[in-house]
VOPAGU-2260 file (C-alpha; in pm, 1 decimal, decimal comma):
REM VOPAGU-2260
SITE   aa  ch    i         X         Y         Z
SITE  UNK   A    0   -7090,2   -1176,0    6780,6
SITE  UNK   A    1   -6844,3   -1304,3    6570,3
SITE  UNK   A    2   -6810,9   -1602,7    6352,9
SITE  UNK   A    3   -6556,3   -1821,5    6459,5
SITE  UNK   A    4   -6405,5   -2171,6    6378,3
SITE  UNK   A    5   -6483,6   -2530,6    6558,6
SITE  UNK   A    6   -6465,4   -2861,4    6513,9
SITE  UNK   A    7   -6824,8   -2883,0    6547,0
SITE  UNK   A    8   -6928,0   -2631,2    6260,6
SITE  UNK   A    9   -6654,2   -2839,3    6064,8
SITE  UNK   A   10   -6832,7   -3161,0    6134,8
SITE  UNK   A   11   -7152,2   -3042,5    6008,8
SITE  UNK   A   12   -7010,2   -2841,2    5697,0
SITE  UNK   A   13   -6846,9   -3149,6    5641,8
SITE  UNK   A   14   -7203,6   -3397,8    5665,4
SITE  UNK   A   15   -7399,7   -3187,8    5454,3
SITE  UNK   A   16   -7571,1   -3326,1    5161,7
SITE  UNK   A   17   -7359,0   -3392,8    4846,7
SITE  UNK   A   18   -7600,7   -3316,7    4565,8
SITE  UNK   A   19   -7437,4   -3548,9    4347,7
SITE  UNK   A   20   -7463,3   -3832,6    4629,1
SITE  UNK   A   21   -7528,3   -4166,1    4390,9
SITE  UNK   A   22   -7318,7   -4037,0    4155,6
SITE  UNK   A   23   -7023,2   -4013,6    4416,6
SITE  UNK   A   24   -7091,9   -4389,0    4518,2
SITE  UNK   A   25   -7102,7   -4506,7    4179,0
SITE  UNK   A   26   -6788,3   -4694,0    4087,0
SITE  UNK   A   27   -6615,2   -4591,6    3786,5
SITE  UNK   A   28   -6582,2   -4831,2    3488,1
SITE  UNK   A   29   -6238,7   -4865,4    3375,5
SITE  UNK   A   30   -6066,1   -5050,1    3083,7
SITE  UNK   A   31   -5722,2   -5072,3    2950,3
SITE  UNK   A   32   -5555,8   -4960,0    2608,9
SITE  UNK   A   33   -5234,7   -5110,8    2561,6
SITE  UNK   A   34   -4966,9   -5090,6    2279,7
SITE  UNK   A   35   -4645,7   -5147,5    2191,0
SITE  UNK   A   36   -4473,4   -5084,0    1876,7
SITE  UNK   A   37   -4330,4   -5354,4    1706,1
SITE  UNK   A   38   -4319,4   -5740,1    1696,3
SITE  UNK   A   39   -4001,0   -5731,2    1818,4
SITE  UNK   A   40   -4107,4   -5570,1    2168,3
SITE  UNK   A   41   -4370,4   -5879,9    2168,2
SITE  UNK   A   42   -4098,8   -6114,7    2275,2
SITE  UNK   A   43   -4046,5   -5867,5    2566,9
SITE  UNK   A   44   -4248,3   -5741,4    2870,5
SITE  UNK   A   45   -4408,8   -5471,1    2711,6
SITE  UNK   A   46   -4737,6   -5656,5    2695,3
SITE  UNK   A   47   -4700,3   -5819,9    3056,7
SITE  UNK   A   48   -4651,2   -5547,3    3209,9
SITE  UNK   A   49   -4898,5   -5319,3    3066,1
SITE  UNK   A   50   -5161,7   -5612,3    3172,9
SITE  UNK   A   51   -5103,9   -5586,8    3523,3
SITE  UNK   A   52   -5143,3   -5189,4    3525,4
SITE  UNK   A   53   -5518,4   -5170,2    3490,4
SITE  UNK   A   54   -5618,8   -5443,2    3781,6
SITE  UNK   A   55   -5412,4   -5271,6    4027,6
SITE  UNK   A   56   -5518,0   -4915,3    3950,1
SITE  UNK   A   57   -5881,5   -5085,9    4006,1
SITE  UNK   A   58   -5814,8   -5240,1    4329,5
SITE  UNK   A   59   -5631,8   -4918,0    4434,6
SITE  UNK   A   60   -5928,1   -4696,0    4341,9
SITE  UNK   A   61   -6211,2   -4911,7    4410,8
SITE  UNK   A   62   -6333,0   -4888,1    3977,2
SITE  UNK   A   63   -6459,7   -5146,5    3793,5
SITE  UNK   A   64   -6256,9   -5313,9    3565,8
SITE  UNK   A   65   -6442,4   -5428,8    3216,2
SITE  UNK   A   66   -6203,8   -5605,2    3055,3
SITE  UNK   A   67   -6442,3   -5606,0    2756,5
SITE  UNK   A   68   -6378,6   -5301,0    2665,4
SITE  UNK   A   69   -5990,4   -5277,9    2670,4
SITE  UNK   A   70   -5828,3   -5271,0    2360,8
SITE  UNK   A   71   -5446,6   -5383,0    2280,1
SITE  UNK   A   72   -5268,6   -5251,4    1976,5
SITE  UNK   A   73   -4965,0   -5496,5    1947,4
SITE  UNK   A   74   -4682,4   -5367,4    1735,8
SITE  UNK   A   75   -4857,8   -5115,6    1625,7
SITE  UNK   A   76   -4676,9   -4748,4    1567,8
SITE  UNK   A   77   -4815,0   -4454,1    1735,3
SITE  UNK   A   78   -4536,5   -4215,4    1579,6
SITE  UNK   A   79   -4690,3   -4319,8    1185,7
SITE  UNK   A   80   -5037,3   -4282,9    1356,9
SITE  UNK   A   81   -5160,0   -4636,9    1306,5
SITE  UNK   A   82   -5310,9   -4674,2    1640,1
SITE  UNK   A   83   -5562,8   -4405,7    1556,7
SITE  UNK   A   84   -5824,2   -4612,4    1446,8
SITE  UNK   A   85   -5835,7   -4771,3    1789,1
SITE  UNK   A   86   -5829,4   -4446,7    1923,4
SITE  UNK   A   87   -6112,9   -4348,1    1716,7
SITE  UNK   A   88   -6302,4   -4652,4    1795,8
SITE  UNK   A   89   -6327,6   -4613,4    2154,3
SITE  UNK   A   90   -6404,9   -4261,4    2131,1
SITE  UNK   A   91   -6730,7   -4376,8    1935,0
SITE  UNK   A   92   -6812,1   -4653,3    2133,5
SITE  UNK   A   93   -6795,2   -4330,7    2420,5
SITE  UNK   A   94   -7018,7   -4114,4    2213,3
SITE  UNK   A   95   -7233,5   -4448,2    2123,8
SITE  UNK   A   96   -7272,1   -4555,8    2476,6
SITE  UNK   A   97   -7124,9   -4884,2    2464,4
SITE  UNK   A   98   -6841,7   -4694,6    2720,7
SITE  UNK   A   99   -7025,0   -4485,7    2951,9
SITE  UNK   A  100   -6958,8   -4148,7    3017,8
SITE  UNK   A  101   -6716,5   -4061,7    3265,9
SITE  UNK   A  102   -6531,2   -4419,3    3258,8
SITE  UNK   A  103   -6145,6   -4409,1    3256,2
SITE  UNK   A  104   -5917,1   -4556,1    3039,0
SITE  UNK   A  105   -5571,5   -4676,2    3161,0
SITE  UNK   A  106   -5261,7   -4642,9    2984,9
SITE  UNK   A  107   -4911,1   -4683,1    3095,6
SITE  UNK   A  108   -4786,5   -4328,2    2964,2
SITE  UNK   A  109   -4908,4   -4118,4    2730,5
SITE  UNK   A  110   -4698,1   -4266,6    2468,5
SITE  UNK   A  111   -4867,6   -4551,7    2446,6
SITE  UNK   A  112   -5150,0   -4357,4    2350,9
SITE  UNK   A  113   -4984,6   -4133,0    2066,4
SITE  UNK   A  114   -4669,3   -4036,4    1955,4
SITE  UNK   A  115   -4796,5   -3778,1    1734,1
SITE  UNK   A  116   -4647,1   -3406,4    1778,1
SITE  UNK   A  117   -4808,9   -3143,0    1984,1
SITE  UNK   A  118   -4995,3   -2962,1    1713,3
SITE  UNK   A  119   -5266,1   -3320,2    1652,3
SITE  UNK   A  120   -5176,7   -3480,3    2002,9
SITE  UNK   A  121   -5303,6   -3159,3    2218,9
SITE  UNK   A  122   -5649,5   -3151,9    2004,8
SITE  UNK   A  123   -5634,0   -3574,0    2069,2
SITE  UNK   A  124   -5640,0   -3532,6    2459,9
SITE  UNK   A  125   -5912,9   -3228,3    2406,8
SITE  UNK   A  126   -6141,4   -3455,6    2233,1
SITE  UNK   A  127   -6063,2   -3759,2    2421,4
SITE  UNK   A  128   -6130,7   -3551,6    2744,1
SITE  UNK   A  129   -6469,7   -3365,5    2585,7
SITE  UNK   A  130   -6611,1   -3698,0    2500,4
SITE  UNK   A  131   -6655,0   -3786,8    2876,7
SITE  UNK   A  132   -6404,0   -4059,9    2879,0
SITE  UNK   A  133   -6122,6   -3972,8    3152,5
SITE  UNK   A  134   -5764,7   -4108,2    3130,0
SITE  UNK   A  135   -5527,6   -4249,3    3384,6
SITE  UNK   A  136   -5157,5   -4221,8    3319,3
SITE  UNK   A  137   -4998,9   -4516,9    3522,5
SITE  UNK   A  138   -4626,7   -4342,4    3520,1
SITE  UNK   A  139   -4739,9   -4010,5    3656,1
SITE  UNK   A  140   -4992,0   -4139,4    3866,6
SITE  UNK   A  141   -5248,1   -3871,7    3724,9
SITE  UNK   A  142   -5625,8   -3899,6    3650,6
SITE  UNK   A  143   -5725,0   -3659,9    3357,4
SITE  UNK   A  144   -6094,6   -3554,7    3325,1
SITE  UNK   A  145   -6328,8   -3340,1    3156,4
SITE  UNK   A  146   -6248,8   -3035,3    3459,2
SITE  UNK   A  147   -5849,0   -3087,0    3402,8
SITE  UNK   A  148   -5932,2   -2914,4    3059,2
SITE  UNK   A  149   -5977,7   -2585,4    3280,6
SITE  UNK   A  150   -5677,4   -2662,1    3510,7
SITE  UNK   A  151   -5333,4   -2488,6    3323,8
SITE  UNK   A  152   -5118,4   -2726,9    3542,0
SITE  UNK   A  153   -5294,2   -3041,3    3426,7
SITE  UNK   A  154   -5278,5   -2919,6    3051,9
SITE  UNK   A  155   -4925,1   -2792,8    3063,2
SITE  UNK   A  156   -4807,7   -3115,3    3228,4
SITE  UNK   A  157   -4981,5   -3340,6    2952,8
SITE  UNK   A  158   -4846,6   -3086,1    2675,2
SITE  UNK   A  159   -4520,7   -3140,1    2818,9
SITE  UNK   A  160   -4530,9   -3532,4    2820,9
SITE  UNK   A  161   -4708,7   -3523,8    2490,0
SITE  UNK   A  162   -4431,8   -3344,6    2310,2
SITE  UNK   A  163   -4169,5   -3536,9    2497,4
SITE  UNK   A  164   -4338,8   -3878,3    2303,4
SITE  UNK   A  165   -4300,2   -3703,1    1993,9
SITE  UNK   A  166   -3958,4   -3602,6    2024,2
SITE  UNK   A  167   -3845,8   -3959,8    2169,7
SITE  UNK   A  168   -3953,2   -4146,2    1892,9
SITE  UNK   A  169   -3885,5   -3806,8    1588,3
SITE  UNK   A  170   -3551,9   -3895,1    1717,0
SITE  UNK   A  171   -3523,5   -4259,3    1692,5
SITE  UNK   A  172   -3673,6   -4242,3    1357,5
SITE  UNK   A  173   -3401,0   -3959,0    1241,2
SITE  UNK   A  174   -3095,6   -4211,4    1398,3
SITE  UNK   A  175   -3277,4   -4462,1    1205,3
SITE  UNK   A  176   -3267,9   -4273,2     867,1
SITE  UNK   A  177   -2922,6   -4166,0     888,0
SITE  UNK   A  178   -2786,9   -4531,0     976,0
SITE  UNK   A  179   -2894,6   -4638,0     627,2
């Protein structure tokens, strides 16, 4: 007799245990990281609207927002790398345990997080990603994790919007230099 397909096996393939049950009805922490460049984008809606990203992406996917662990870097440069020590402060509060494993942080776009080229932004998202901490990228609606390390589409997409940061502000800078 041959296997064959129903609704009914479905159901119960579908009902079995999940191993990782109370981990899968845990809700995820989340927090926000927000920056903006310069003072000058201060007197704009750069910081507004970066605020209301991270309590909608809650409410949409049922996380827990701790707003005491968001950080905002406010007219702060990501292309001359002075965010970093943000950066490398919430990966230690990560490997400390003051952000638990597997919480996400939400940014905008990835060029709020760095602006760095490929070459030190790809081992960035690595690390960020190894630590445990997961990212959501508001603009493309993506959740990065630990697993999208293994996943070539996930990494080739975030290589492509990492260099694509780079190159937006390597060119502003170079219009910049040649106007004075």
């Amino acid at each position: 007799m041959s296997a064959m397909w129903s609704p009914e096996i479905a159901f119960i393939v579908d009902k079995t245990p999940n191993i990782n049950y109370k981990r899968t009805m845990e809700k995820k922490t989340c927090f926000s990281y927000i920056r903006f460049s310069s003072k000058k984008q201060a007197r704009g809606n750069s910081e507004q609207r970066q605020l209301e990203i991270a309590p909608r992406i809650a409410k949409e996917k049922g996380w827990i927002l701790d707003e005491s662990l968001s950080v905002s870097d406010l007219g702060i440069s990501a292309y001359k790398k002075d965010n970093m020590g943000s950066i490398r402060a919430i990966l230690q509060a990560v490997k400390s345990g003051r952000v638990p494993k597997d919480s996400v942080c939400i940014i905008e776009a990835f060029d709020r997080l760095t602006r760095i080229d490929i070459d030190e932004s790809a081992p960035l998202l690595w690390e960020i990603l190894n630590s445990g901490l997961e990212l959501y990228i508001d603009r493309t609606s993506r959740h990065l994790t630990k697993a999208s390390l293994k996943s070539p589409i996930e990494m080739t997409m975030a290589l492509f919007e990492l260099k694509g940061s780079y190159e937006y502000s390597d060119k502003l800078a170079d219009r910049l230099r040649k106007s004075w």
